[in-house]
Chimera marker file (.cmm) of the C-alpha trace (Angstrom):
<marker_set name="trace">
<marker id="1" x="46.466" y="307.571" z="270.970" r="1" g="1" b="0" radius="0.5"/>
<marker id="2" x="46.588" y="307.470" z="274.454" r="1" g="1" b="0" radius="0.5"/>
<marker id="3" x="43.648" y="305.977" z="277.533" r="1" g="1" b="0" radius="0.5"/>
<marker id="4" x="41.875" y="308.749" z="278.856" r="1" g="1" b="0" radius="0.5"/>
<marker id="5" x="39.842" y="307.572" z="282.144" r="1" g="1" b="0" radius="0.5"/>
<marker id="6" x="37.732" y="310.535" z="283.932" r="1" g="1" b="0" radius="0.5"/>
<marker id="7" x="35.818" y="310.213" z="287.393" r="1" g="1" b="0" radius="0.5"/>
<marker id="8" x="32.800" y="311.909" z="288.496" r="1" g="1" b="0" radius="0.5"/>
<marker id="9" x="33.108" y="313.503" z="291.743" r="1" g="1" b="0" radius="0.5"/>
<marker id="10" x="30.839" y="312.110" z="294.366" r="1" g="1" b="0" radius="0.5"/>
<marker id="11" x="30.736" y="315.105" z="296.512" r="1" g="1" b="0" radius="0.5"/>
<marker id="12" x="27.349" y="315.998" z="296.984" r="1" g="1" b="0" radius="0.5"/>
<marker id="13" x="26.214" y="319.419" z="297.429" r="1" g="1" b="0" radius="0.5"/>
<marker id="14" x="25.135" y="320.205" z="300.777" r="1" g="1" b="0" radius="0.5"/>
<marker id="15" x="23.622" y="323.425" z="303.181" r="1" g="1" b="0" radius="0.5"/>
<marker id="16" x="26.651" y="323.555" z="305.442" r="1" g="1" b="0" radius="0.5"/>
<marker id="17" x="25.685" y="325.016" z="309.017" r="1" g="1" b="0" radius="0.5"/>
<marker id="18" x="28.441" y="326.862" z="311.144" r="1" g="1" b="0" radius="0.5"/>
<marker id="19" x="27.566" y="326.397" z="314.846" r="1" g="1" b="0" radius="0.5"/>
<marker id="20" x="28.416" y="329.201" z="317.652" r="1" g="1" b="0" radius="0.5"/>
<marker id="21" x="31.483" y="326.840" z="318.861" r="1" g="1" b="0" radius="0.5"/>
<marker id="22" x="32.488" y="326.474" z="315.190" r="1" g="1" b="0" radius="0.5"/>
<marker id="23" x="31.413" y="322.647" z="314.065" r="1" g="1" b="0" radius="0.5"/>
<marker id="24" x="30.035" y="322.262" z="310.834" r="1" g="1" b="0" radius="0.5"/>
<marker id="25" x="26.611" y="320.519" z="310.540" r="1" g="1" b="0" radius="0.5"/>
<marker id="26" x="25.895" y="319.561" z="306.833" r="1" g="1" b="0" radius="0.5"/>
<marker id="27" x="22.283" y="318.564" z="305.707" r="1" g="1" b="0" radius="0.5"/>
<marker id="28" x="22.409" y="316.680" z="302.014" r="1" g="1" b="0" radius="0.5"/>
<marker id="29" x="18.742" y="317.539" z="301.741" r="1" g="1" b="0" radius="0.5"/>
<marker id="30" x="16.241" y="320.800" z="301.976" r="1" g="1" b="0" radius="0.5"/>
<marker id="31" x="15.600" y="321.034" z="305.459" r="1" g="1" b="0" radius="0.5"/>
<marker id="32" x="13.420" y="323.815" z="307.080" r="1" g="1" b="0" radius="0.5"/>
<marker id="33" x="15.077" y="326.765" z="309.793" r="1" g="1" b="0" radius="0.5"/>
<marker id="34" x="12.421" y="325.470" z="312.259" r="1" g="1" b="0" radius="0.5"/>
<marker id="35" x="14.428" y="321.946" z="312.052" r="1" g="1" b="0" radius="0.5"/>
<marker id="36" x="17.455" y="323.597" z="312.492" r="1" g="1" b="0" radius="0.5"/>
<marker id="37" x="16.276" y="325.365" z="315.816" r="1" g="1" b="0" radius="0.5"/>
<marker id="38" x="15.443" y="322.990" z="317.801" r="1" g="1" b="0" radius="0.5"/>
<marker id="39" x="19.051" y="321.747" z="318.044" r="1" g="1" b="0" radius="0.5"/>
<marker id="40" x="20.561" y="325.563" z="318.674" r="1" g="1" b="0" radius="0.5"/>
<marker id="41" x="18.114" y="326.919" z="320.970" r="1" g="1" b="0" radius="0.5"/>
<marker id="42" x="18.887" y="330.791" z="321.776" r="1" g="1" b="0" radius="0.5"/>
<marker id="43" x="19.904" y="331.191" z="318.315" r="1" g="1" b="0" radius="0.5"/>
<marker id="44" x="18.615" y="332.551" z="314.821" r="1" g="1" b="0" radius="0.5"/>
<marker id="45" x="19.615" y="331.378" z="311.437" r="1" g="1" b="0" radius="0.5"/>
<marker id="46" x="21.320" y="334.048" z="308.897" r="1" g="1" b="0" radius="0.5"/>
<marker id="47" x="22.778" y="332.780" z="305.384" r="1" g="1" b="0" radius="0.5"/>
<marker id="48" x="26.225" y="333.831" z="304.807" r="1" g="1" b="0" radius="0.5"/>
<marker id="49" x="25.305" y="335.984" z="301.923" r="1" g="1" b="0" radius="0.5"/>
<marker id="50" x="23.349" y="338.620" z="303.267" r="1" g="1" b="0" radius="0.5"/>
<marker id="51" x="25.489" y="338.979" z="305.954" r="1" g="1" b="0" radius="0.5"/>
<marker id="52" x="27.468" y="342.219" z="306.000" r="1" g="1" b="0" radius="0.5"/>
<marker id="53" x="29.901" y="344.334" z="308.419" r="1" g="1" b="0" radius="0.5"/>
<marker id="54" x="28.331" y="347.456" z="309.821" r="1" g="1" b="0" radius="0.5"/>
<marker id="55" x="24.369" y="345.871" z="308.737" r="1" g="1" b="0" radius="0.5"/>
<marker id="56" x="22.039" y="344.282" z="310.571" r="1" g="1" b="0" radius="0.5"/>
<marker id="57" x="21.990" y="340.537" z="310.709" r="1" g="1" b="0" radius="0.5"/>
<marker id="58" x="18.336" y="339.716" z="310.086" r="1" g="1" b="0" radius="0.5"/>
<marker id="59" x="17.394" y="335.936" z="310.907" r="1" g="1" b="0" radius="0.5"/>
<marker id="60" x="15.710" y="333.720" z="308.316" r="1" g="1" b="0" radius="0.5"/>
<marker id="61" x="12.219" y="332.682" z="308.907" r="1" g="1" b="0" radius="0.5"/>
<marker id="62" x="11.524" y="329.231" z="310.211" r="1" g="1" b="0" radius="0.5"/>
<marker id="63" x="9.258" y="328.402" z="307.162" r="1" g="1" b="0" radius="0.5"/>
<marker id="64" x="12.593" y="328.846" z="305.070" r="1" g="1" b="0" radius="0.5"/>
<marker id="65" x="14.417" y="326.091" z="303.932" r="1" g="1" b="0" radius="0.5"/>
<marker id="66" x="18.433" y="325.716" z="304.136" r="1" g="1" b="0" radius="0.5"/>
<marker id="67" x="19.776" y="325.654" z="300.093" r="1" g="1" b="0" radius="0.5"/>
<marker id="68" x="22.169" y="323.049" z="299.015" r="1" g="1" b="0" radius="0.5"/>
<marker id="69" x="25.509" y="324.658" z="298.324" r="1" g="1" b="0" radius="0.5"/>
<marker id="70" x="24.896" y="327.801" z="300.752" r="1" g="1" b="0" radius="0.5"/>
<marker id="71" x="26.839" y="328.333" z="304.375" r="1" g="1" b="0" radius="0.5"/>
<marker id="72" x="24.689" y="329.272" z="307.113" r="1" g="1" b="0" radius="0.5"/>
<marker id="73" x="25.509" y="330.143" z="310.560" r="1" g="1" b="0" radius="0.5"/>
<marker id="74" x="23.910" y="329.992" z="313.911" r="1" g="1" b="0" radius="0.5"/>
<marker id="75" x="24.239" y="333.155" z="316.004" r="1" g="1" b="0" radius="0.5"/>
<marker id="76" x="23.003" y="334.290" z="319.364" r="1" g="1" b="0" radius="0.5"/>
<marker id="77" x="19.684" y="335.591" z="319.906" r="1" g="1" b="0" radius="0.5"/>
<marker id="78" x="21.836" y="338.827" z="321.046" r="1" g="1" b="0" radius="0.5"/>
<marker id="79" x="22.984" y="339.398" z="317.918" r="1" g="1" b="0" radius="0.5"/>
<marker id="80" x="20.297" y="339.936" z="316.307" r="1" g="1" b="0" radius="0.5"/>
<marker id="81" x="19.523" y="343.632" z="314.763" r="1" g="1" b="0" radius="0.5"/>
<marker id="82" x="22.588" y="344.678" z="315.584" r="1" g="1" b="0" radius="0.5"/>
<marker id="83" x="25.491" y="345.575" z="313.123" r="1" g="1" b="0" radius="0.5"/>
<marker id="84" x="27.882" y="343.601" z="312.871" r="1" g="1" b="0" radius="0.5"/>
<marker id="85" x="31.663" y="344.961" z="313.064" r="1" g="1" b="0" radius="0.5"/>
<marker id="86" x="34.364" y="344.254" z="310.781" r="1" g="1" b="0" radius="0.5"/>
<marker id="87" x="35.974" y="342.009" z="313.587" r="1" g="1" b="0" radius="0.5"/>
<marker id="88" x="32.824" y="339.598" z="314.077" r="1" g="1" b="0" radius="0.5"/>
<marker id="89" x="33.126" y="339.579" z="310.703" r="1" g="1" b="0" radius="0.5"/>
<marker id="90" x="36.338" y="338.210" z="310.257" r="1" g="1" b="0" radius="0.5"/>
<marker id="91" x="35.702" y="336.258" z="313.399" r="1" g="1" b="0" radius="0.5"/>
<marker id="92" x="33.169" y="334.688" z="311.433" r="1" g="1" b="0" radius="0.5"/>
<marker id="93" x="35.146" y="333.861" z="308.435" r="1" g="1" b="0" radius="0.5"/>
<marker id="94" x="37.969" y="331.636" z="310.833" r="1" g="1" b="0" radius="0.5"/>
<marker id="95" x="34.988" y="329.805" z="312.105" r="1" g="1" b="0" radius="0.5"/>
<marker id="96" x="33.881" y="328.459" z="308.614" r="1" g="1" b="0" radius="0.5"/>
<marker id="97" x="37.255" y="328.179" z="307.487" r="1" g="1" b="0" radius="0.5"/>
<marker id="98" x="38.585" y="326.064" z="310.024" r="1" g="1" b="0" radius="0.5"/>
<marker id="99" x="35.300" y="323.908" z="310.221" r="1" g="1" b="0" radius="0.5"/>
<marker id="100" x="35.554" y="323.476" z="306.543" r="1" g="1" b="0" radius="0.5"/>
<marker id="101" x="38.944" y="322.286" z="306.541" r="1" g="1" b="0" radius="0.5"/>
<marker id="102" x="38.163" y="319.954" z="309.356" r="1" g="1" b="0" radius="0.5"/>
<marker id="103" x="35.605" y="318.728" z="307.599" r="1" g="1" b="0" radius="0.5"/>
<marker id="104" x="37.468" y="318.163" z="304.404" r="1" g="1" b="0" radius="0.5"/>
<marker id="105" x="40.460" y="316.241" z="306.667" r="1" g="1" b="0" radius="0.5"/>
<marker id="106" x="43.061" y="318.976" z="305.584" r="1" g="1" b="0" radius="0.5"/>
<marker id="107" x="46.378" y="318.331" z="307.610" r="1" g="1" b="0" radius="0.5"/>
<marker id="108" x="47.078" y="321.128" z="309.668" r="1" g="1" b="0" radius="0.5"/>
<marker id="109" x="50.989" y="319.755" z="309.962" r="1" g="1" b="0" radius="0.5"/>
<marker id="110" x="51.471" y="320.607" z="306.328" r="1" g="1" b="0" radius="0.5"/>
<marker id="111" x="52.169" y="324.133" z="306.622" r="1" g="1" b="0" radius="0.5"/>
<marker id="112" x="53.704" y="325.344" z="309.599" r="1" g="1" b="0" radius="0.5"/>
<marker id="113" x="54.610" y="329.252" z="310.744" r="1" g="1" b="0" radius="0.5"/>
<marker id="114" x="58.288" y="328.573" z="312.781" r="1" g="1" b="0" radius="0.5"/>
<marker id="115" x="58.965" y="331.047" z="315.162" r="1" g="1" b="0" radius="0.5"/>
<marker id="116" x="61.750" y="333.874" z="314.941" r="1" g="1" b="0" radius="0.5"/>
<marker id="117" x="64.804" y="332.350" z="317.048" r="1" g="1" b="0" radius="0.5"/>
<marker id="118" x="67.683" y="334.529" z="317.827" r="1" g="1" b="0" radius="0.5"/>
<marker id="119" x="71.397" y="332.599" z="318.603" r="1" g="1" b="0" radius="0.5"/>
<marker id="120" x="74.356" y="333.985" z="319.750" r="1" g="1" b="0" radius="0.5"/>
<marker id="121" x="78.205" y="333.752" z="317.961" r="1" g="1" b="0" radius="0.5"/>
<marker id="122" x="78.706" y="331.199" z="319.852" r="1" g="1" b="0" radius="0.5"/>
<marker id="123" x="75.776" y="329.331" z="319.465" r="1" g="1" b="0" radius="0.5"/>
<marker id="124" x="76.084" y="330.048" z="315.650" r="1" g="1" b="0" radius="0.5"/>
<marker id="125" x="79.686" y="328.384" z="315.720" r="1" g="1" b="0" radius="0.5"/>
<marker id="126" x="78.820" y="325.431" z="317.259" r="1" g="1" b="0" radius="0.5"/>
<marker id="127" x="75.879" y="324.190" z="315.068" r="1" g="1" b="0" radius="0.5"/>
<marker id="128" x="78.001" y="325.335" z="312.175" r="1" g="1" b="0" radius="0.5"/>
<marker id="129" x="76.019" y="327.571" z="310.812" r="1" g="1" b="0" radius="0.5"/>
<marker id="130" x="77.598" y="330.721" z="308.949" r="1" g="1" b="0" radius="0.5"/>
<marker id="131" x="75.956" y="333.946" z="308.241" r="1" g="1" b="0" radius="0.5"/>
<marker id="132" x="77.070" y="336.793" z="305.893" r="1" g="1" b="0" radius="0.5"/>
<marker id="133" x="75.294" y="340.802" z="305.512" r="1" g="1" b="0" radius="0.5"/>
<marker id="134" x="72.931" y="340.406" z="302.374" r="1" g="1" b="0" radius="0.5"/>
<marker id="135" x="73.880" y="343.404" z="299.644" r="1" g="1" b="0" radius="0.5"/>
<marker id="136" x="71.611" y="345.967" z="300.644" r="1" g="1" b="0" radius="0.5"/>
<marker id="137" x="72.531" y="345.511" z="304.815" r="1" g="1" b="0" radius="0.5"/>
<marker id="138" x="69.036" y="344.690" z="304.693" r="1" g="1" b="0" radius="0.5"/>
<marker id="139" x="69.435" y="341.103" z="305.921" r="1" g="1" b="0" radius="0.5"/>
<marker id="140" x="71.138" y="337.682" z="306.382" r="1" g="1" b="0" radius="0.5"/>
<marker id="141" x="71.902" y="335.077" z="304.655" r="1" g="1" b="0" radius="0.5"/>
<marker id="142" x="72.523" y="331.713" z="306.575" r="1" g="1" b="0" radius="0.5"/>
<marker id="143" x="74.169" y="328.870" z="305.564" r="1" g="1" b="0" radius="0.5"/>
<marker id="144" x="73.378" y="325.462" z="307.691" r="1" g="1" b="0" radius="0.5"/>
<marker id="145" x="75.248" y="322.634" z="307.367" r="1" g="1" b="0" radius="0.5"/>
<marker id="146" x="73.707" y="319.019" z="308.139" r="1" g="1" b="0" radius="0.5"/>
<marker id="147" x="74.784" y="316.367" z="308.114" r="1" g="1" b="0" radius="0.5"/>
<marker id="148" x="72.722" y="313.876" z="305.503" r="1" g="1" b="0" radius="0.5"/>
<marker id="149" x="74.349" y="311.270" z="303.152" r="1" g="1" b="0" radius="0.5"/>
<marker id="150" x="74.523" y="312.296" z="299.668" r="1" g="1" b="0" radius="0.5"/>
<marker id="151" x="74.400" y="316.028" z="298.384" r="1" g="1" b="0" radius="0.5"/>
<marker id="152" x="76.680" y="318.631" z="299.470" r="1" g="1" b="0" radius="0.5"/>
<marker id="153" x="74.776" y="319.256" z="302.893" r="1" g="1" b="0" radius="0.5"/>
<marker id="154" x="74.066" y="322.329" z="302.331" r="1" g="1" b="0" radius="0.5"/>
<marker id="155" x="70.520" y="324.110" z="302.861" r="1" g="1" b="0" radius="0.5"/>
<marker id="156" x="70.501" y="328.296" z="302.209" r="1" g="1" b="0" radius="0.5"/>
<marker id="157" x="68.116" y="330.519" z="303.835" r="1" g="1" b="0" radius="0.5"/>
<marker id="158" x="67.878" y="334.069" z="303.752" r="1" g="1" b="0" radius="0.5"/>
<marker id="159" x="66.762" y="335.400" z="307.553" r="1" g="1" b="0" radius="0.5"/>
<marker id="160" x="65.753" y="338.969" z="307.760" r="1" g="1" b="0" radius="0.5"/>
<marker id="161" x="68.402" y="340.321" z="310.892" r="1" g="1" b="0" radius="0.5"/>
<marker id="162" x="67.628" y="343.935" z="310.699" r="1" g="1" b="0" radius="0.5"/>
<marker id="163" x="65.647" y="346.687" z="308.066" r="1" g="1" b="0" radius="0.5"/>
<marker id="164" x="68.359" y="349.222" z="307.700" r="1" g="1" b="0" radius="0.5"/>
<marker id="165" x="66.605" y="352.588" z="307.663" r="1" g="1" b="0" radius="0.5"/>
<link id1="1" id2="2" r="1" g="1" b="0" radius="0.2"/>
<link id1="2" id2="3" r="1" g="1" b="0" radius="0.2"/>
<link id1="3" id2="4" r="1" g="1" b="0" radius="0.2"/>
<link id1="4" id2="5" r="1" g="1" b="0" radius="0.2"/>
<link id1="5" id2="6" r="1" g="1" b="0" radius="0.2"/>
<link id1="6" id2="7" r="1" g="1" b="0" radius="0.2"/>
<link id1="7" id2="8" r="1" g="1" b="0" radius="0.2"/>
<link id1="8" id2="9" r="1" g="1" b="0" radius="0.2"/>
<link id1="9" id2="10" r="1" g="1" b="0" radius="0.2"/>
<link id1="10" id2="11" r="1" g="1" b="0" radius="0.2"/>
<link id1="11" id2="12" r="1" g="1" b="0" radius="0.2"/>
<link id1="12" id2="13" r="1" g="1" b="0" radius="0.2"/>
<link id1="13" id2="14" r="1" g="1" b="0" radius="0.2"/>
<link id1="14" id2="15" r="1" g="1" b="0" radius="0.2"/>
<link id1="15" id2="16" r="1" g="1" b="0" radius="0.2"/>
<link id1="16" id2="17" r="1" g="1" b="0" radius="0.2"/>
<link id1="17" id2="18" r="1" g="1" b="0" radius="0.2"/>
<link id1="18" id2="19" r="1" g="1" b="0" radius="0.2"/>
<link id1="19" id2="20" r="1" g="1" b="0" radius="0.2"/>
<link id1="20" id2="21" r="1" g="1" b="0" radius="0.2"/>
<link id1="21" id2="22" r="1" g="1" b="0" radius="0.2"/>
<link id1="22" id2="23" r="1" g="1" b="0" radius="0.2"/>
<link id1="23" id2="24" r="1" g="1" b="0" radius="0.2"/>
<link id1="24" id2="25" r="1" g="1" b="0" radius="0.2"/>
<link id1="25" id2="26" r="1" g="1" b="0" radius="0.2"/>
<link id1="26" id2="27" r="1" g="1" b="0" radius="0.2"/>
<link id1="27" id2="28" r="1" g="1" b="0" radius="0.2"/>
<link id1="28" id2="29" r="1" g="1" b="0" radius="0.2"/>
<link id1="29" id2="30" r="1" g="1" b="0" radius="0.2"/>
<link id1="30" id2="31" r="1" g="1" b="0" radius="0.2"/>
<link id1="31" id2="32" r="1" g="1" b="0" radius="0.2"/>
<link id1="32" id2="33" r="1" g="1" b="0" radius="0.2"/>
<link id1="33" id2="34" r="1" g="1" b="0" radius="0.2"/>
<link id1="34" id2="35" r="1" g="1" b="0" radius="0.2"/>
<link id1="35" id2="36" r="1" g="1" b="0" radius="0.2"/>
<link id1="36" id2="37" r="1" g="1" b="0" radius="0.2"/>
<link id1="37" id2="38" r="1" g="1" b="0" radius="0.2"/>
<link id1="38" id2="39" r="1" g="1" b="0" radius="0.2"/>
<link id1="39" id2="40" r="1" g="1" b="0" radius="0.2"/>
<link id1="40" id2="41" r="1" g="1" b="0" radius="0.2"/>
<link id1="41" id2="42" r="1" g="1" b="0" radius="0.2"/>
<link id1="42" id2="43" r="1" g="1" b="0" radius="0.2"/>
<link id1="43" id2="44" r="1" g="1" b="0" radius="0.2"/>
<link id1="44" id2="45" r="1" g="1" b="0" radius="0.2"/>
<link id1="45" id2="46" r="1" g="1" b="0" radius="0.2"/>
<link id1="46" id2="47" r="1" g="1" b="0" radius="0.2"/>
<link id1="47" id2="48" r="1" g="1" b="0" radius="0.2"/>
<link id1="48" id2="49" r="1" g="1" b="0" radius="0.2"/>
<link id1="49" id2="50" r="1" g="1" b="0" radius="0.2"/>
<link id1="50" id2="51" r="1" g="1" b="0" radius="0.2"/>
<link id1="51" id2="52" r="1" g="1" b="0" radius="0.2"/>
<link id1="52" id2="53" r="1" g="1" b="0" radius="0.2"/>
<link id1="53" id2="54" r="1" g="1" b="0" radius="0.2"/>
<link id1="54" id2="55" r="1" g="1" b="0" radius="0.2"/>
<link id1="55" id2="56" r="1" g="1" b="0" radius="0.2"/>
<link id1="56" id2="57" r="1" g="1" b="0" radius="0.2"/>
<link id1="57" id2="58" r="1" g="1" b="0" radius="0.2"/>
<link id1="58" id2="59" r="1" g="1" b="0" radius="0.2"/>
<link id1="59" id2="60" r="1" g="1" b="0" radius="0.2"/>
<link id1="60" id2="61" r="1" g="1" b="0" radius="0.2"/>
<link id1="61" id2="62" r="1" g="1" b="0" radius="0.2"/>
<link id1="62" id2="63" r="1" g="1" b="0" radius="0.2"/>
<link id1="63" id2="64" r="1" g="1" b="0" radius="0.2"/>
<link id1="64" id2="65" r="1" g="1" b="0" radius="0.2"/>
<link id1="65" id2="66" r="1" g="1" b="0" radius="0.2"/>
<link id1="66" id2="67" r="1" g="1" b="0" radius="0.2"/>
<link id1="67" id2="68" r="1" g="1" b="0" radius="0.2"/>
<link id1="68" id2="69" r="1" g="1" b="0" radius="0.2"/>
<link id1="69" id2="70" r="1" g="1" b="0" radius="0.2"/>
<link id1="70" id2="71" r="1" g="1" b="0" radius="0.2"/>
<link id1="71" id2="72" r="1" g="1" b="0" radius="0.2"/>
<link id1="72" id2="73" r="1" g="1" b="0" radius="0.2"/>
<link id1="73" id2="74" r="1" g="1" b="0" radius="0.2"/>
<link id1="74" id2="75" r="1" g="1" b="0" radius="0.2"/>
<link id1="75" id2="76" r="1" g="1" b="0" radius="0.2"/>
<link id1="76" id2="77" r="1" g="1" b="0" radius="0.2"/>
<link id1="77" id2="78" r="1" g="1" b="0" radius="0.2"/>
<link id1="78" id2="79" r="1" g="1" b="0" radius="0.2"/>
<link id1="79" id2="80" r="1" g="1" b="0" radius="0.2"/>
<link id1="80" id2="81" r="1" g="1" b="0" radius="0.2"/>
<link id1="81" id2="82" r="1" g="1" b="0" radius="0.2"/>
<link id1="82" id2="83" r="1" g="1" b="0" radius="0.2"/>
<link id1="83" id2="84" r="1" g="1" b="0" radius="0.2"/>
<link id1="84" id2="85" r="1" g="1" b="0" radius="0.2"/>
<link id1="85" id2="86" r="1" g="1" b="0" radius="0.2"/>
<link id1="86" id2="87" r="1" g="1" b="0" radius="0.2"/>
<link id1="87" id2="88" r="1" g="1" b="0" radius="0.2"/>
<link id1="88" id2="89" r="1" g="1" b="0" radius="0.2"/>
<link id1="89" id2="90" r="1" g="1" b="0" radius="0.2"/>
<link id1="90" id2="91" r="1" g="1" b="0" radius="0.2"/>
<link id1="91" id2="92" r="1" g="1" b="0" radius="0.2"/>
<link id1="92" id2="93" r="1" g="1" b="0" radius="0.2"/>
<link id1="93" id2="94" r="1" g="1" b="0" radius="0.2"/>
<link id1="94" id2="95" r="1" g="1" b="0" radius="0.2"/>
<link id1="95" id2="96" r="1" g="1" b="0" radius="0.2"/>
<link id1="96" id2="97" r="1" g="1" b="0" radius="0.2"/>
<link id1="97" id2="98" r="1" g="1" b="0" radius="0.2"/>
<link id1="98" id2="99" r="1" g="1" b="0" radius="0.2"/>
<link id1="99" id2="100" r="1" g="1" b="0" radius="0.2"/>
<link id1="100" id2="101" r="1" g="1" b="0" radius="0.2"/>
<link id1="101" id2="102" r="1" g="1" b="0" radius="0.2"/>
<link id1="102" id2="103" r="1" g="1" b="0" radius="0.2"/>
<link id1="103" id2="104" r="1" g="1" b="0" radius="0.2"/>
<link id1="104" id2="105" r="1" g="1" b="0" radius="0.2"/>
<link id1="105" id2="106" r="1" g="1" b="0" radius="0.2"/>
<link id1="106" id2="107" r="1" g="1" b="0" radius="0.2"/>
<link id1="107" id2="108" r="1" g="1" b="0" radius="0.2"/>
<link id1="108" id2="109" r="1" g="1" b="0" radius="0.2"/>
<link id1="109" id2="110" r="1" g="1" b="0" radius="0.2"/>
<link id1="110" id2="111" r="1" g="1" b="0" radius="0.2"/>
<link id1="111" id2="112" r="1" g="1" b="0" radius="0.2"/>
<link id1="112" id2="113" r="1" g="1" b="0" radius="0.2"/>
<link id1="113" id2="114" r="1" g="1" b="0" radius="0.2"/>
<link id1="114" id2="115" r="1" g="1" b="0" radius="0.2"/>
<link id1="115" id2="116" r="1" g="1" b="0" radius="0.2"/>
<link id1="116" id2="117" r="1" g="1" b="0" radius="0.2"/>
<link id1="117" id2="118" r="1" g="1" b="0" radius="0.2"/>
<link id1="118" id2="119" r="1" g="1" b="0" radius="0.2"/>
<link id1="119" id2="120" r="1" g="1" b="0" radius="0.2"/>
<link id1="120" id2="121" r="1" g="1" b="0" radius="0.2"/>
<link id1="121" id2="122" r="1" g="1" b="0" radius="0.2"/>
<link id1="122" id2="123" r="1" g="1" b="0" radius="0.2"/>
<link id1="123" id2="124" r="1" g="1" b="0" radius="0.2"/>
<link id1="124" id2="125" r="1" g="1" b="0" radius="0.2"/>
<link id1="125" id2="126" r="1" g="1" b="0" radius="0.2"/>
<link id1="126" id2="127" r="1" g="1" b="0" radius="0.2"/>
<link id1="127" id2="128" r="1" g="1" b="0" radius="0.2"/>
<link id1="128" id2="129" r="1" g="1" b="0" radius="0.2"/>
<link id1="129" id2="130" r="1" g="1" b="0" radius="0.2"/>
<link id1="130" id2="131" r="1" g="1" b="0" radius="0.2"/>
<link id1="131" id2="132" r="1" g="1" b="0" radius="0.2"/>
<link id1="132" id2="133" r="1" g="1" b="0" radius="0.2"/>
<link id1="133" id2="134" r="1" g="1" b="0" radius="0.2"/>
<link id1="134" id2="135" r="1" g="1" b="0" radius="0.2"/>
<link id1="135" id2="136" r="1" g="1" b="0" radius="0.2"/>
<link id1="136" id2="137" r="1" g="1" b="0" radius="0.2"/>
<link id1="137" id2="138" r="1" g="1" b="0" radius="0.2"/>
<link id1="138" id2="139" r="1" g="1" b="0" radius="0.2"/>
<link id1="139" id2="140" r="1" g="1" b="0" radius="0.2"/>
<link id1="140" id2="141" r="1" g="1" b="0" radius="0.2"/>
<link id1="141" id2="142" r="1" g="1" b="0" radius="0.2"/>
<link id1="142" id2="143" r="1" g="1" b="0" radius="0.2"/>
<link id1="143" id2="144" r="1" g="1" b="0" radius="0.2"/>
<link id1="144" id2="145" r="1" g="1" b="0" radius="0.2"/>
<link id1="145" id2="146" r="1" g="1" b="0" radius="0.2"/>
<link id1="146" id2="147" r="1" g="1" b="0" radius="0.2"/>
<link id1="147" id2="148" r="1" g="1" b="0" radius="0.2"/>
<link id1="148" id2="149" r="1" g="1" b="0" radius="0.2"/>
<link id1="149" id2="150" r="1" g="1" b="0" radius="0.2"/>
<link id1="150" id2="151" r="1" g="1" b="0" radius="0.2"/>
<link id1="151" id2="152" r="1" g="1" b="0" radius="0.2"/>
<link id1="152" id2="153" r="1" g="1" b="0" radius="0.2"/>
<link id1="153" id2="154" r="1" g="1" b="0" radius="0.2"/>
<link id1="154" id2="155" r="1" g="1" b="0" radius="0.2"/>
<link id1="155" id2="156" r="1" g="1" b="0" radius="0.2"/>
<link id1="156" id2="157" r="1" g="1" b="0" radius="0.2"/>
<link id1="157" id2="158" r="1" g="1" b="0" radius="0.2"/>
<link id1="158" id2="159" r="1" g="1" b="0" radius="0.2"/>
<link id1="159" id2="160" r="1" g="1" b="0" radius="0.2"/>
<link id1="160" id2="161" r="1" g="1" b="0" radius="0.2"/>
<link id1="161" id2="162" r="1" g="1" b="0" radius="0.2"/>
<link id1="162" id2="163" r="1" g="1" b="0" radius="0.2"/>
<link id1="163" id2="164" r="1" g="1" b="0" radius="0.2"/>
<link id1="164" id2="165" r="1" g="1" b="0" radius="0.2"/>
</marker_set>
């Protein structure tokens, strides 16, 4: 019929730490809190499970051992028995985001949020671009014009101008 290869993934699980300036730390193997600790001094241990907004953090107990395939992070002493609000919360969630991407060498130049730019007439005339009222008056559509070899040059993108009310 056909050759049908398959690979076996050679990521190993791992207890992934989130540090208070936001590195990862991984560990491949069990490894105790106590271990942990004595490179983030002034800080407690709390698994990313049993962490909620508006509860108490509670610290793990250095006899405890990191799990493979859990997220930890490393708080400040200060932290502890307090609530935490919906904002640390999210604040939280960047962190081990961004360190996980980091770790995993996403690009961050994939994806990119452009800035709203605002041109006059005259600016619009002279990079040939040409706009037109969408249906509704809800928007614009903008035609720009480059100049490329092959294809009609043409790229269309709809810009929101104004929300008619």
């Amino acid at each position: 019929m056909g050759i049908c290869s398959s690979m076996e993934s050679t990521q190993i699980a791992t207890a992934k730490l989130i540090s208070q300036d936001g590195k990862l730390e991984e560990y491949s193997y069990q490894v105790k809190v106590s271990y942990v600790l004595q490179k983030h001094q002034n800080c407690f241990i709390c698994n990313s499970d049993e962490m909620e907004f508006d509860n108490q953090v509670s610290a793990m107990h250095e006899d405890e051992e990191l799990q493979l395939g859990q997220i930890y992070f490393a708080l400040p002493l200060s932290k502890l028995k307090y609530p935490l609000t919906s904002e640390e919360m999210a604040s939280l969630a960047v962190k081990a985001s961004s360190a996980l991407m980091k770790s995993s060498g996403y690009s961050y130049n994939r994806k990119q949020v452009k800035p709203v730019t605002y041109t006059t007439i005259s600016e619009r005339k002279s990079a040939s671009i040409r706009t037109a009222k969408d249906n509704n008056g809800s928007g614009l559509v903008t035609e720009h014009r480059r100049k490329k070899s092959g294809g009609k040059g043409r790229d269309f993108t709809s810009k929101l101008g104004a929300i008619a009310e």
